[in-house]
TIVO-224628 format. One line per field, with one value per residue: residue number from 1; residue in one letter; chain; x, y, z of N, C-alpha, C in turn. Coordinates in steps of 0.001 Angstrom, whole numbers, plus 524288, in hexadecimal, padded with zeros to 5 digits. Layout:
N
k = c(NUM,...) .
r = c(A,...) .
c = c(A,...) .
n_c1 = c(X,...) .
n_c2 = c(Y,...) .
n_c3 = c(Z,...) .
ca_c1 = c(X,...) .
ca_c2 = c(Y,...) .
ca_c3 = c(Z,...) .
c_c1 = c(X,...) .
c_c2 = c(Y,...) .
c_c3 = c(Z,...) .
***
This chain:
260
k = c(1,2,3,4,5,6,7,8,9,10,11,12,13,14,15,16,17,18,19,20,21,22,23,24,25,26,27,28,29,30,31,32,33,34,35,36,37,38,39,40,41,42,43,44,45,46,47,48,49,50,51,52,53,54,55,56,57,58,59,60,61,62,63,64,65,66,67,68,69,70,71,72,73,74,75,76,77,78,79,80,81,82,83,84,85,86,87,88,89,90,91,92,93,94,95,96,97,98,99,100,101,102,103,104,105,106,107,108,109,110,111,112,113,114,115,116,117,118,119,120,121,122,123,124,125,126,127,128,129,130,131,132,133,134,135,136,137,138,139,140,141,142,143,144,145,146,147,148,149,150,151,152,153,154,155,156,157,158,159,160,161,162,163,164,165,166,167,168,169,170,171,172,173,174,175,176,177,178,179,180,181,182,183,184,185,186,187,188,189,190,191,192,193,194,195,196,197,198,199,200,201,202,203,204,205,206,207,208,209,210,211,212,213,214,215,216,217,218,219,220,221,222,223,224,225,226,227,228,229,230,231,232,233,234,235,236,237,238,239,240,241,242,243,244,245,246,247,248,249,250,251,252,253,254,255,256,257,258,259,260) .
r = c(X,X,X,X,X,X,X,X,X,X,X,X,X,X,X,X,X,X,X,X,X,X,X,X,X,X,X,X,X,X,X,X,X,X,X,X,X,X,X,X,X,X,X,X,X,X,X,X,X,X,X,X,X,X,X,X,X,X,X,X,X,X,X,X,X,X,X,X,X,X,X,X,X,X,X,X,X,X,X,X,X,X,X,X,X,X,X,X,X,X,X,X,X,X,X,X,X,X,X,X,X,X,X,X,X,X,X,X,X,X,X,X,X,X,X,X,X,X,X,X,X,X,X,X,X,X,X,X,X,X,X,X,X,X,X,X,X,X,X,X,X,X,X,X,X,X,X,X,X,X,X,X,X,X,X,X,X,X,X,X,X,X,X,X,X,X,X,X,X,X,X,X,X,X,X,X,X,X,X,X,X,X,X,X,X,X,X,X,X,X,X,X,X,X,X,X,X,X,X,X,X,X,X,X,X,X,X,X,X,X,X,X,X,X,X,X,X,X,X,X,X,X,X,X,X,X,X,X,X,X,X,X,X,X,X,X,X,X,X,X,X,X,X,X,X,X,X,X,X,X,X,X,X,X,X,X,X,X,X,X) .
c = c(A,A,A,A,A,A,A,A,A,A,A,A,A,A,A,A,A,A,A,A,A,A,A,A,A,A,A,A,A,A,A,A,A,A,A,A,A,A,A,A,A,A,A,A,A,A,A,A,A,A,A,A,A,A,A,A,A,A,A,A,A,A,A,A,A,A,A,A,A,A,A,A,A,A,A,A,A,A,A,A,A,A,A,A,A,A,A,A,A,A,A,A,A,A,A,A,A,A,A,A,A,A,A,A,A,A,A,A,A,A,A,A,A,A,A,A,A,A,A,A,A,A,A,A,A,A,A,A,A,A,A,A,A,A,A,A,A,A,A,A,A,A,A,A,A,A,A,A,A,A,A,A,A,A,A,A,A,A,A,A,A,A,A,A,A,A,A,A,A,A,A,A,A,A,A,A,A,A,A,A,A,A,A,A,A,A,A,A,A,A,A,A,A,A,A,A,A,A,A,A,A,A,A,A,A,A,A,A,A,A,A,A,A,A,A,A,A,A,A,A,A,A,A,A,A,A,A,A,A,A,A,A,A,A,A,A,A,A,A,A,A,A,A,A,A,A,A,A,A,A,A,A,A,A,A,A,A,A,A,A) .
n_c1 = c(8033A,8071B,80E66,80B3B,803A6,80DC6,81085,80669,804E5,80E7A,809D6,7FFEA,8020C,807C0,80032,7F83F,7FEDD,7FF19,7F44C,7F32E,7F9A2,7F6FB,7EBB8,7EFB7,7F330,7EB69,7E53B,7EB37,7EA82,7DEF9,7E052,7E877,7EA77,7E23F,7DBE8,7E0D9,7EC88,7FB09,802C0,80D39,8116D,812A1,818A5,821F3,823F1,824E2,82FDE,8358B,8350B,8355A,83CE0,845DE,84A54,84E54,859ED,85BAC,855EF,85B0E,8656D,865CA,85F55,866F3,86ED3,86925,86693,8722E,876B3,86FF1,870E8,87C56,87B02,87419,87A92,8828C,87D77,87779,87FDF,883E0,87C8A,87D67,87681,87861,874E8,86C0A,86AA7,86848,85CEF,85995,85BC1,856ED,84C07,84A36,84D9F,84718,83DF0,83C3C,84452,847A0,83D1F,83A47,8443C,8452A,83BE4,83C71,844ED,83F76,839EA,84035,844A9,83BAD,833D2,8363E,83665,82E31,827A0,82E6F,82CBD,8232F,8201A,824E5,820A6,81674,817B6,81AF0,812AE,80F95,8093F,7FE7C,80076,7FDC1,7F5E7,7EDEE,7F122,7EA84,7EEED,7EED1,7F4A7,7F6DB,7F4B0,7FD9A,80679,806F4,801AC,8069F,810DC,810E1,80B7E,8151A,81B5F,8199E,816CC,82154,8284A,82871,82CBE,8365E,839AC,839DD,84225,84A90,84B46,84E2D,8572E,85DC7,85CCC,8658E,86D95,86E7F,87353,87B5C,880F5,87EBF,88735,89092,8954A,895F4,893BB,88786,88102,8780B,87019,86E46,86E4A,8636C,85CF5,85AF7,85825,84CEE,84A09,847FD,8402A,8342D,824DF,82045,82903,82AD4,82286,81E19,824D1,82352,81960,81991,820C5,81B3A,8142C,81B36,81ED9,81607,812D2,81C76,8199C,810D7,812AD,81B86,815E0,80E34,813D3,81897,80ECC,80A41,81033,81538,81889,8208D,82C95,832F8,82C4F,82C31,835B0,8324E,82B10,82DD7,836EF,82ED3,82AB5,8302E,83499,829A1,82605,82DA2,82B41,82230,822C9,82A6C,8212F,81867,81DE3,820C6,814FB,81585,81A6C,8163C,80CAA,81002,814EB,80BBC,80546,80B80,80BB7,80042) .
n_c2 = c(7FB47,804CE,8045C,80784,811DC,817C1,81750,81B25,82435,82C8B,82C0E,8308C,83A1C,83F48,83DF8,84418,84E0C,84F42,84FF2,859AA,8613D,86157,865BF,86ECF,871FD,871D4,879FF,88235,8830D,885D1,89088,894CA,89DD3,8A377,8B150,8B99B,8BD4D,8BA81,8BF70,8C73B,8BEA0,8B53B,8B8B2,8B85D,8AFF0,8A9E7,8AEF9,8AB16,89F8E,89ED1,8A50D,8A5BE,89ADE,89675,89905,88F06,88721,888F9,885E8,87AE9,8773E,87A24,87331,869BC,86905,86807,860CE,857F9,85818,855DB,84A1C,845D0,84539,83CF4,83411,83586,83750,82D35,826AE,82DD4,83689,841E6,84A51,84B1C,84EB4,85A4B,8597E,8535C,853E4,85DAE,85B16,85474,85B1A,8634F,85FAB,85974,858E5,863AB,8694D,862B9,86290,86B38,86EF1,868EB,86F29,87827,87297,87220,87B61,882A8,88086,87C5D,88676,88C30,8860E,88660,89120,8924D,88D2F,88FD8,899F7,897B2,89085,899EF,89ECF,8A761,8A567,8A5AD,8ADEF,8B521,8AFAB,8B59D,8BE8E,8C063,8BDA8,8B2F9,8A7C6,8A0B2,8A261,8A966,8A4E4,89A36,8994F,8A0FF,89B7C,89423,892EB,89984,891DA,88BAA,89066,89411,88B95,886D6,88CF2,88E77,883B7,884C4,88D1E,886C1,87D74,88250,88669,87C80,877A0,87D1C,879EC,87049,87206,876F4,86D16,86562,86A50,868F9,85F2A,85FEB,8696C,87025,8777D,88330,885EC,87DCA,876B5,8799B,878DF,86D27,86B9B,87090,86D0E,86228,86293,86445,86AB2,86307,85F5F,86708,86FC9,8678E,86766,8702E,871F6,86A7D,86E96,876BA,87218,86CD4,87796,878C9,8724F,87291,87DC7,87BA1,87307,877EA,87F92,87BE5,874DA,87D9A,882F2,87D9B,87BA4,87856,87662,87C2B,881E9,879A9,8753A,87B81,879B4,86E56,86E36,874DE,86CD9,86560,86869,86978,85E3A,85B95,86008,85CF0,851BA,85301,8582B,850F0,848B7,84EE2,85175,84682,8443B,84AE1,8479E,83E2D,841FB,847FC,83F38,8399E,8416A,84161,83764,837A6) .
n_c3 = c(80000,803B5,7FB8C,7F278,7F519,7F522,7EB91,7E722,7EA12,7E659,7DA86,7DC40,7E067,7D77A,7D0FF,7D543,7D33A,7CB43,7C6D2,7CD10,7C732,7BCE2,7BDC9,7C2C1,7B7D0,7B2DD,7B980,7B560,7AAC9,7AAD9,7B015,7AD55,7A2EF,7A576,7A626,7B127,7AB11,7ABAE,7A82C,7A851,7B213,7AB62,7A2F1,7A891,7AC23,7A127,79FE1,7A79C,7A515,79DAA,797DF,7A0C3,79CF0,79654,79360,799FE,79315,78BCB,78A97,78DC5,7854F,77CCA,78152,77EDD,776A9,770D7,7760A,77251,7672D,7656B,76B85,7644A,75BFB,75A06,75922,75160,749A4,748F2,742B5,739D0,737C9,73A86,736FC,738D2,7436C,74810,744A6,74A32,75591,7568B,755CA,75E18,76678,764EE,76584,76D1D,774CA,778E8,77C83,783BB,78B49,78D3A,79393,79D2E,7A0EA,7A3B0,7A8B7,7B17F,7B50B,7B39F,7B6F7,7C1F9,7C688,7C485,7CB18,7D53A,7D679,7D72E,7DEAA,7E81D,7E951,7EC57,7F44D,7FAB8,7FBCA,7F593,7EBB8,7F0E1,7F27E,7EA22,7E6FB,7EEA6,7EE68,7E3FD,7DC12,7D072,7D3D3,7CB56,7C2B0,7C353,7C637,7C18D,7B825,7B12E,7B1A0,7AE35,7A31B,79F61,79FED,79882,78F6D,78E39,78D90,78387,77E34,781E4,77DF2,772CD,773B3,77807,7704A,76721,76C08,76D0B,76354,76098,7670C,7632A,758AB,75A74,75E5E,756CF,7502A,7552F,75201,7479C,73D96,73A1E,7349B,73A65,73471,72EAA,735DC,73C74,73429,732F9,73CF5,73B84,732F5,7360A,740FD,74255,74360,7494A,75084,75506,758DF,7616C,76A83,76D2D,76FB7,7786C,77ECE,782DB,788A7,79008,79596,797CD,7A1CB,7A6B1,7AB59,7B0C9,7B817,7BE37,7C2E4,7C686,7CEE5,7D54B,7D7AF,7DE29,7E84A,7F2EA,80171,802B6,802BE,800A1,7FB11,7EFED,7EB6A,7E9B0,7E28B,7DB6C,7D768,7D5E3,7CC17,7C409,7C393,7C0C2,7B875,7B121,7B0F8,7ACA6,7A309,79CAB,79C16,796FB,78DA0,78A22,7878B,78057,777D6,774E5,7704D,76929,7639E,75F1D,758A6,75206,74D72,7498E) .
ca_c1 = c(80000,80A75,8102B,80668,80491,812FD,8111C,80298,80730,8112F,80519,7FB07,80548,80928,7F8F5,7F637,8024D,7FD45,7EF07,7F3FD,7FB66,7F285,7E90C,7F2F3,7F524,7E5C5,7E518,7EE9D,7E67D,7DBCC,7E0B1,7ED8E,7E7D2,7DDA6,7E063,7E50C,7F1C2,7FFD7,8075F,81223,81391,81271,81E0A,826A1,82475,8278B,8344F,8380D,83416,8371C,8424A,849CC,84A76,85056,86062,85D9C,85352,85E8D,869DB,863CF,85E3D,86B32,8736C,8682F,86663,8772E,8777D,86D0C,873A9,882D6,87B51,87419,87F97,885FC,878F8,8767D,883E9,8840B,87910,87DD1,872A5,87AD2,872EE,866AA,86A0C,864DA,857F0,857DC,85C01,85383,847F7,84AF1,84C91,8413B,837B1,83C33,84723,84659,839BC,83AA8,84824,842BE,837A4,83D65,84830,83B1D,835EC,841FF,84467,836DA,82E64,836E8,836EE,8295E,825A4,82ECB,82C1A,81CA1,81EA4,825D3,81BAB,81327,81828,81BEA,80BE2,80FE3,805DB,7FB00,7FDE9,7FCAE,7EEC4,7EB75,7EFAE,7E5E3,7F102,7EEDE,7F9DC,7F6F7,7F5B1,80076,80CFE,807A0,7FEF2,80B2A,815A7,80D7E,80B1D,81986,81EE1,813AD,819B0,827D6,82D33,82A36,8306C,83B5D,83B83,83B27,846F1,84CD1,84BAE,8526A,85E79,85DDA,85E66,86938,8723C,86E50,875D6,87FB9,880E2,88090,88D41,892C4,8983E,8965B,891E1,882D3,87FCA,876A4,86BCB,86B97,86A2D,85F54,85896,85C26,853F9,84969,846A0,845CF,83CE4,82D33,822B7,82062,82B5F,82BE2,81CBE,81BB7,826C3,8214E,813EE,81ABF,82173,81667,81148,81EF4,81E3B,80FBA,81272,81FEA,81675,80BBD,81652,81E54,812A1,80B9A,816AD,818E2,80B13,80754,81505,8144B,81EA9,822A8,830CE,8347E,827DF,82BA1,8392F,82F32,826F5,831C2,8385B,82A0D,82913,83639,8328C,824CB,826B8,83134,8286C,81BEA,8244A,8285B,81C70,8180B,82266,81E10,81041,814EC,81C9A,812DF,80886,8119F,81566,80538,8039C,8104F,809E7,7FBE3) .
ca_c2 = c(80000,80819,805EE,808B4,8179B,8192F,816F1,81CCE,82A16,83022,82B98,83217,83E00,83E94,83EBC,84B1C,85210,850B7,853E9,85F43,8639F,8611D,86A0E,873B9,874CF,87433,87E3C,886CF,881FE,8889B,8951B,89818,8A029,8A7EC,8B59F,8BE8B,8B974,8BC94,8C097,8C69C,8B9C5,8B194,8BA94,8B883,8A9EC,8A9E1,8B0D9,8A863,89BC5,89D7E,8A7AE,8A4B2,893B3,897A8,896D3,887BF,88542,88AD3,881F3,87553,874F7,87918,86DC2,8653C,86807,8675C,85BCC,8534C,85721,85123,847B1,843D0,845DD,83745,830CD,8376A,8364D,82892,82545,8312B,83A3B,84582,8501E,84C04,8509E,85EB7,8592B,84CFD,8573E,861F5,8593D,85291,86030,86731,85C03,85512,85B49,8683B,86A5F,85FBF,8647D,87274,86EF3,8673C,873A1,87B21,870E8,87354,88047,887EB,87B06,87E61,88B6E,88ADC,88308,88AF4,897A1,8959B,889CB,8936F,89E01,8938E,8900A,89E67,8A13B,8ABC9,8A479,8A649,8B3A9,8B512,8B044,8B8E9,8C555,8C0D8,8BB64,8AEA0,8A806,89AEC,8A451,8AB49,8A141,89595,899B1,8A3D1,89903,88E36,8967F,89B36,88CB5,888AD,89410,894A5,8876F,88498,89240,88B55,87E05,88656,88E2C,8812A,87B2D,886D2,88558,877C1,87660,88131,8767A,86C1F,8748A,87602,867EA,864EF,86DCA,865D3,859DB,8606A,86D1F,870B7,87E30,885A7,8859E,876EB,87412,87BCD,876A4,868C7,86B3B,8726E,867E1,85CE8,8656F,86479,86C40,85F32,85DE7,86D6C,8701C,8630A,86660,87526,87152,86897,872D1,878B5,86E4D,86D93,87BE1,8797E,86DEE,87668,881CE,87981,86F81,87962,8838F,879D7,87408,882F2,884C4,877D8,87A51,876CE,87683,88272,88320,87429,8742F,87D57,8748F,869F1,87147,875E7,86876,8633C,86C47,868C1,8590A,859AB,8624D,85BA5,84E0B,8537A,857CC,84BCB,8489D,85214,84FB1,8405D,84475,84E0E,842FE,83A06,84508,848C1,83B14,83738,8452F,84196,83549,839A4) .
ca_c3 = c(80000,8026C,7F69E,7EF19,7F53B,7F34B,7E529,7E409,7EAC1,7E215,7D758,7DE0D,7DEE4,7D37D,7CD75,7D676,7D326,7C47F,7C612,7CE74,7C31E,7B8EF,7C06B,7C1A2,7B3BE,7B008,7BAB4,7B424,7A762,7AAAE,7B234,7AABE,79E39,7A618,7A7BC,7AF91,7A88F,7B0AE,7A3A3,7ABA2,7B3BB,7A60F,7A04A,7AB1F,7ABE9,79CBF,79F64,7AA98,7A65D,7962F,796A7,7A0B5,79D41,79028,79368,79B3F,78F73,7874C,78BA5,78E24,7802A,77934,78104,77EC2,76E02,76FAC,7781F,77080,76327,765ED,76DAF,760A4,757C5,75A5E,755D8,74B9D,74675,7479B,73EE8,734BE,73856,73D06,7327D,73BE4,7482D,747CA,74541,74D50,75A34,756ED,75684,7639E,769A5,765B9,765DC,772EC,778F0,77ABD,77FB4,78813,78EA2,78EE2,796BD,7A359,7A1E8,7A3D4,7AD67,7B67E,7B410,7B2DE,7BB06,7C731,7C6C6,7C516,7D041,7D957,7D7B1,7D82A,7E35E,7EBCD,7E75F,7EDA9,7FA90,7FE6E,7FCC7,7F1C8,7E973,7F37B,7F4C6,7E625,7E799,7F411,7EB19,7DFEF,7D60F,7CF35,7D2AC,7CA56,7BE75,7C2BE,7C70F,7BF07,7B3E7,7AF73,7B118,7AB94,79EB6,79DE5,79DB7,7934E,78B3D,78C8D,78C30,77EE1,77ACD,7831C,77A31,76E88,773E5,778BE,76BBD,76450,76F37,76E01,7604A,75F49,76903,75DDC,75320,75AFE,75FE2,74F5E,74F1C,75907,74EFC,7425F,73B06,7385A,734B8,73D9E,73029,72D07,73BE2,73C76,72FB0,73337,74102,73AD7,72F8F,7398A,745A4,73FBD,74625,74C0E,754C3,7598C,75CF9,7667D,76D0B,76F3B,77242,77E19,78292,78771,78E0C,7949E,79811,79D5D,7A591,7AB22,7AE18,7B4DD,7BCFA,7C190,7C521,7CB88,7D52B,7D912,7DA55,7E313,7EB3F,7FA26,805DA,8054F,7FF03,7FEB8,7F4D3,7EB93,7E890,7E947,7DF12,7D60F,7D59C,7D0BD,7C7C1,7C03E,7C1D7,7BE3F,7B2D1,7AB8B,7AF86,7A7E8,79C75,79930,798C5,79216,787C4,7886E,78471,7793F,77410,77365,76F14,762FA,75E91,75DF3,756E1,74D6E,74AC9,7465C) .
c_c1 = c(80359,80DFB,80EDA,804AF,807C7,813B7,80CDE,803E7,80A91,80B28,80466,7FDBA,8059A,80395,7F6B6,7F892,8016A,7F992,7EFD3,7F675,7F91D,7EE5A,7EAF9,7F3DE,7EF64,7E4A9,7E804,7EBCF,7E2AC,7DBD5,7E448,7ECE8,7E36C,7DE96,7DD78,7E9CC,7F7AE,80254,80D2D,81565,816C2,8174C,8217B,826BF,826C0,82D98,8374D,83847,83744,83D8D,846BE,84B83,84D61,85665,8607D,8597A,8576E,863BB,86990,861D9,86381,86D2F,86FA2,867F0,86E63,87726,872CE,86FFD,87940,88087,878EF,8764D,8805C,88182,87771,879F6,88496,880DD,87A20,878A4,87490,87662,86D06,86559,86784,85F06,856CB,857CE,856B9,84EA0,84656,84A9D,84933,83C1F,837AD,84067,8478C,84362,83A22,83E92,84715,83FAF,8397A,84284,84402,837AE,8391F,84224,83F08,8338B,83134,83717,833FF,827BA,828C1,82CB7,82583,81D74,82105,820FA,81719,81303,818E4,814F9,80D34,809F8,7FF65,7F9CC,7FB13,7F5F3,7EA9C,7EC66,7ECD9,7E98C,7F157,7F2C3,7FAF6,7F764,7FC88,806A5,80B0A,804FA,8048D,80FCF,813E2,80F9D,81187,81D86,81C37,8171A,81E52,82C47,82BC8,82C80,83620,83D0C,83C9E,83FDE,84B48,84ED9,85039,858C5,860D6,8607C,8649E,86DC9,872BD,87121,87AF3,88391,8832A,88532,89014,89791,8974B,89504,88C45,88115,879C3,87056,86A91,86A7F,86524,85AD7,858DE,856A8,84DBD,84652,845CB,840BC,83703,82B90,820E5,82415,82CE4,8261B,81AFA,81E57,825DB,81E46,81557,81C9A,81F75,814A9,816BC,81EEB,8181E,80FE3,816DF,81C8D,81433,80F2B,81905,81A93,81037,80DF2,8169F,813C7,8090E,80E74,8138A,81926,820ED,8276F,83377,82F96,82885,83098,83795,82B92,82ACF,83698,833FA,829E7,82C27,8341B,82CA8,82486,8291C,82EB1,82541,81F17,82746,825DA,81874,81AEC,8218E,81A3E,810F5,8175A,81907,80E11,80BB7,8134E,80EBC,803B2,807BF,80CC8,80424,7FC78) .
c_c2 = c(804E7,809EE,808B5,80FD5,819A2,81A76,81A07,823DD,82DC2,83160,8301A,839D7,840D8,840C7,843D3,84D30,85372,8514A,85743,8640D,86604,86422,86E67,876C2,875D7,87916,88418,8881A,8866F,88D4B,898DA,89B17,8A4A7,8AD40,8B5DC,8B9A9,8BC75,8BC6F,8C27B,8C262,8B6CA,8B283,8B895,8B3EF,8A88E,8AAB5,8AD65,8A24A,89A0C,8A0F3,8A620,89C98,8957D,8953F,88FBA,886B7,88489,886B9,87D98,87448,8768C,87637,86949,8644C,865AE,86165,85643,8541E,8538E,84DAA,84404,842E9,83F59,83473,83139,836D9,830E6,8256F,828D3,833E4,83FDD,84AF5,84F51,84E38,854E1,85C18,853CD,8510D,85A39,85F81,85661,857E3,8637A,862AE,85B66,858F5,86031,869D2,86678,861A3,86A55,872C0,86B99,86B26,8779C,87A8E,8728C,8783A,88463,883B5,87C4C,882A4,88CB1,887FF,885A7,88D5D,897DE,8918C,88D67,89876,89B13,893D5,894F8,8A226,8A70A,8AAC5,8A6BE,8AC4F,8B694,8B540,8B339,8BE67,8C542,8C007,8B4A3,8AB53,8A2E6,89D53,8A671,8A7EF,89D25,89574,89CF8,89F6D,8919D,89065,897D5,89603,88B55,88BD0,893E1,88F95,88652,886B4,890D2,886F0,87FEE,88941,889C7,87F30,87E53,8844A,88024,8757A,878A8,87C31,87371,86D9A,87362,86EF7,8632B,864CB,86B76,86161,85B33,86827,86CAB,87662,8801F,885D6,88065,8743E,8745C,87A4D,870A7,867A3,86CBD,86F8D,8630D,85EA6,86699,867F4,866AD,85CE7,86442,86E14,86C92,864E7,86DC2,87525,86F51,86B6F,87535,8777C,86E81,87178,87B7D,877ED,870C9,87845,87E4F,87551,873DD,87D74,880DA,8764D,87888,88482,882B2,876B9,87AC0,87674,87750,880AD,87F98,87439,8758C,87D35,8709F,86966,87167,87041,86627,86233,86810,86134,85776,85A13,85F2A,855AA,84EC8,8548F,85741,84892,84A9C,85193,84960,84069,84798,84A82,840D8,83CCB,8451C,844CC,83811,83B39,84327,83CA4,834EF,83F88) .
c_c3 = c(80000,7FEB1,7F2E9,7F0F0,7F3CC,7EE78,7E39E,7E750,7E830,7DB2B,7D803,7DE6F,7DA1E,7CE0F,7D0D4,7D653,7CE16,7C476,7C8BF,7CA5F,7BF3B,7BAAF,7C18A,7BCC7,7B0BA,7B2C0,7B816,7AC95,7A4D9,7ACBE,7AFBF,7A778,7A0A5,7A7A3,7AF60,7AE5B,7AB7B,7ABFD,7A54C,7AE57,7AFA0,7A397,7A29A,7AB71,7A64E,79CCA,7A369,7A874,79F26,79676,7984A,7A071,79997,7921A,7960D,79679,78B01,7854A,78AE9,787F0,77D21,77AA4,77EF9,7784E,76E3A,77243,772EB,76ACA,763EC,7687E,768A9,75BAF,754B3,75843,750D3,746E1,7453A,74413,73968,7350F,73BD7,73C47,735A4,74084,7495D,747C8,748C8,7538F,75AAE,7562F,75B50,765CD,7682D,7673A,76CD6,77722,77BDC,77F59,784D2,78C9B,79129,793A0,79BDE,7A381,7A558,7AA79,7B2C5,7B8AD,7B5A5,7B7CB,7C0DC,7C846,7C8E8,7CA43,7D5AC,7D9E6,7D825,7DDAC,7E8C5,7EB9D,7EC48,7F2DD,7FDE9,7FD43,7F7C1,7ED26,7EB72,7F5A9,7EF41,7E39B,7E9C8,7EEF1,7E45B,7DAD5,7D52A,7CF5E,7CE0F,7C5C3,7BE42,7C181,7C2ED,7BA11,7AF0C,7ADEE,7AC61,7A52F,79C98,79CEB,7982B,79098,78AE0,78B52,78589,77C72,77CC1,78071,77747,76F50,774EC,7732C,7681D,7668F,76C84,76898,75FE9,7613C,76442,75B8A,75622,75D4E,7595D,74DB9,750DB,75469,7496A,7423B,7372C,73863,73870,73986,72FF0,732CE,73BE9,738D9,72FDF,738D3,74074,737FB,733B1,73E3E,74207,74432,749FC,750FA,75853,75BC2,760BF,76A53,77047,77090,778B3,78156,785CE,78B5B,7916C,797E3,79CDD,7A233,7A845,7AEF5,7B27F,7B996,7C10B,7C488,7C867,7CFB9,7D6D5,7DB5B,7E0A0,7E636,7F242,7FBB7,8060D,80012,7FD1E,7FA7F,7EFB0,7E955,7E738,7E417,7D8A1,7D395,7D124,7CCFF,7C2D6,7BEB7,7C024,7BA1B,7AF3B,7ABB3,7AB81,7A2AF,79A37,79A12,7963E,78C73,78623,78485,77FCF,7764D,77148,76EB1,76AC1,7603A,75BE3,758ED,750DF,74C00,747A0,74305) .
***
């Protein structure tokens, strides 16, 4: 019998920490869009959450386009498919890699941030005073930050991607000479609207599911100042759980769509 709690308790955990969620984010659903609208907030969440990610968005995708090129060099060479690499990379990193790496950069980065700065907000009653002087604070801290992930990470994949490729070229350069034009038209003939709009549509959802994980550990933070390390850890491991799976289900969703 005791076993059996042992094992059906994390469960049972586990199923009200996700319909608490999932009610968090229909709550935000149905409240986030209504005015009055906090455009000031909204800006400054944009500028914090899109502007400054840019230099670790920046880095991490040029070693990773440089690292996955020389790392696919030796394969490629060995079969005599050298003249494919440009498009064999640049279709792995916009489809799959990118966004994907972007977004648990996002989840650690922006998802703990997020869950601090509103879970302290939280425990020091700042929220509650928020309410007492007649400001929304659910519009304000989580409707603003929600909205500003939804929007900026995919303007982050698409800057990602750029970087990313740019390492690729140079990665190219690495064991031979490829001019800076035939790279470019080598990546562009292989990349369809088919493998750039899936991987921008997901984005979103990555950005959403950030917003809504990390807003709602900061919101639902308890015990005082051990909570809101408790909160902002969450954040970071829930987030980068849901998206991949999120990225599971767009898989699956665009190979059903590729085959009809």
């Amino acid at each position: 019998m005791d076993t059996n709690n042992a094992f059906l308790r994390p469960v049972k955990s586990f199923l009200v920490e996700a319909g608490e969620l999932s009610a968090f984010a229909w709550r935000f659903i149905r409240e986030g869009f209504k005015p009055p609208y906090e455009y000031g907030e909204l800006l400054r969440q944009s500028y914090e959450i899109g502007y400054r990610s840019i230099p670790l968005v920046s880095f991490t995708a040029f070693i990773m386009g440089l690292v996955i090129t020389i790392q696919s060099h030796p394969a490629l060479e060995a079969f005599g498919a050298e003249s494919w690499l440009p498009s064999i990379v640049s279709e792995s990193l916009v489809r799959e890699i990118t966004p994907v790496i972007t977004a648990l950069i996002c989840a650690g980065k922006v998802g703990s941030s997020i869950g601090a700065e509103i879970g302290s907000m939280k425990v020091t009653e700042q929220i509650d005073a928020m309410e007492v002087s007649g400001t929304n604070p659910f519009k304000y801290l989580v409707a603003t930050r929600i909205i500003s992930t939804t929007l900026m990470l995919p303007l982050l994949v698409i800057f990602g991607d750029v970087v990313a490729l740019y390492g690729g070229y140079l990665g190219v350069n690495i064991r031979g000479v490829t001019s800076m034009n035939l790279f470019w038209t080598q990546v562009f003939n292989k990349l369809e609207f088919g493998d750039v709009f899936p991987s921008i549509i997901k984005s979103i959802f990555f950005g959403f599911v950030i917003g809504v994980v990390g807003t709602y550990k900061g919101y639902t933070t308890k015990n005082g100042t051990e909570g809101v390390g408790r909160s902002a850890n969450a954040a970071v491991v829930i987030a980068s759980f849901v998206v991949f799976i999120v990225d599971l289900l767009a898989a699956q969703i665009a190979d059903i769509l590729q085959l009809t």
